[in-house]
C-alpha positions as CSV (number, residue, x, y, z in Angstrom):
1,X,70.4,70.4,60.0
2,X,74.4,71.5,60.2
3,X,77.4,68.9,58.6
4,X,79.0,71.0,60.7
5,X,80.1,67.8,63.3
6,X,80.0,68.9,67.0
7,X,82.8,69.7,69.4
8,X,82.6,67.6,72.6
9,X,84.2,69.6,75.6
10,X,87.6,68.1,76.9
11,X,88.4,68.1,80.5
12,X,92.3,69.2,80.4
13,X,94.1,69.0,84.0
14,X,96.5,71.5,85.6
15,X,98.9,70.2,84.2
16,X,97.4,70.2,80.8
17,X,96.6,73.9,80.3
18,X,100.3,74.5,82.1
19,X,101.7,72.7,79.4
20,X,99.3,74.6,76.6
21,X,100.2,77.8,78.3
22,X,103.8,77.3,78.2
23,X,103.4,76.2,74.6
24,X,101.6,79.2,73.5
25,X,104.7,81.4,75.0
26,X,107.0,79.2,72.9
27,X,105.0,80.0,69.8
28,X,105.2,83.3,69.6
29,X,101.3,83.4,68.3
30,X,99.1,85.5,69.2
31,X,96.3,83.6,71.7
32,X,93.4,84.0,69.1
33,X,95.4,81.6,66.3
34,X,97.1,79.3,69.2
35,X,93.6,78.7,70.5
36,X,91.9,78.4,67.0
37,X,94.7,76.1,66.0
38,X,94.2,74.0,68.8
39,X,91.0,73.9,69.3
40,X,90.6,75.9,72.1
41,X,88.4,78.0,73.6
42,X,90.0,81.6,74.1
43,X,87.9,82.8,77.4
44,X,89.0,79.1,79.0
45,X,92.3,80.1,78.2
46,X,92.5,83.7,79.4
47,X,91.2,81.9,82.7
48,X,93.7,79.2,83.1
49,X,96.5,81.6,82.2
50,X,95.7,84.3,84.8
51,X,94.9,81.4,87.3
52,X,98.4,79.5,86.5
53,X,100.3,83.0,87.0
54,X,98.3,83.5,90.1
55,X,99.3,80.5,91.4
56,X,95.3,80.2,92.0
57,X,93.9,76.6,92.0
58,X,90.0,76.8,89.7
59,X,88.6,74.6,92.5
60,X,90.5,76.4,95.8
61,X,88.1,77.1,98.7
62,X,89.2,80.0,100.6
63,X,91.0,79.8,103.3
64,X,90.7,81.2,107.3
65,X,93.0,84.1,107.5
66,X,93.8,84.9,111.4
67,X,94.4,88.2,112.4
68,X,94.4,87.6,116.0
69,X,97.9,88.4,116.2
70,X,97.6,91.9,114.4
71,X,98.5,94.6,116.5
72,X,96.6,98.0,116.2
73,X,98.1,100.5,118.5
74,X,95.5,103.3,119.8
75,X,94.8,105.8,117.3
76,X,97.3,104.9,114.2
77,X,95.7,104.5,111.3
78,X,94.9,101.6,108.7
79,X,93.9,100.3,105.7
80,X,93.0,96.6,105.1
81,X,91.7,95.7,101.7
82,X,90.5,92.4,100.5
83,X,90.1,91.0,97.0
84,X,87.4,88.2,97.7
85,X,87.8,87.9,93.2
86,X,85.8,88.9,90.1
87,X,86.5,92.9,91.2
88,X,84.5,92.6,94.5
89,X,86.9,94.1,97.6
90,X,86.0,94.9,101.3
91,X,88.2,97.6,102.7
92,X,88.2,98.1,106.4
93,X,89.7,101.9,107.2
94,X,90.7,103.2,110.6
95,X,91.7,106.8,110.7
C-alpha cells in the first residue's frame, strides 16, 4: 500500500474557478505549474476556462430558439448551422 495520502475532490463554485482563472492570468504561469501548484486538475481547468469565456453555465439546459419569425423569401439561399457542443453541428442548407 501507497503513503502516498489521497486527494479528496473539491467542489469549487463559479465564482471559484473565476477567481482561479483570473489568478492564473495574473501569474504569468504557464497552466501546467498554476494547476500543479494549486492543486488542480489541468483538464478541469481547461473546461472552466473555455466555459467562463463562453459565458457558458456547466449545468445550462439548452434553451428553445424560435424561428417563427424568420423570413425565407422564395428561392434565396441559406445556411443555418448549429453547434449543439463537443464538435457535433447540424447545418440546414437551402440553395
Amino acid at each position: 500500500m501507497s503513503d502516498t495520502p489521497i486527494r479528496s475532490r473539491q467542489y469549487r463554485h463559479r465564482a471559484d474557478w473565476q477567481n482561479l482563472v483570473d489568478q492564473w492570468q495574473a501569474s504569468g504561469e504557464s497552466v501546467s505549474v498554476f494547476c500543479s501548484r494549486n492543486k488542480i486538475g489541468e483538464s478541469s481547468f481547461y473546461k472552466w476556462r473555455q466555459q467562463l469565456v463562453q459565458g457558458v453555465q456547466p449545468t445550462q439546459t439548452p434553451g428553445f430558439l424560435d424561428l417563427s419569425g424568420l423570413s425565407v423569401s422564395g428561392s434565396s439561399p441559406w445556411r443555418i448551422v448549429l453547434k449543439l457542443g463537443d464538435g457535433v453541428e447540424l447545418e440546414l442548407n437551402r440553395g
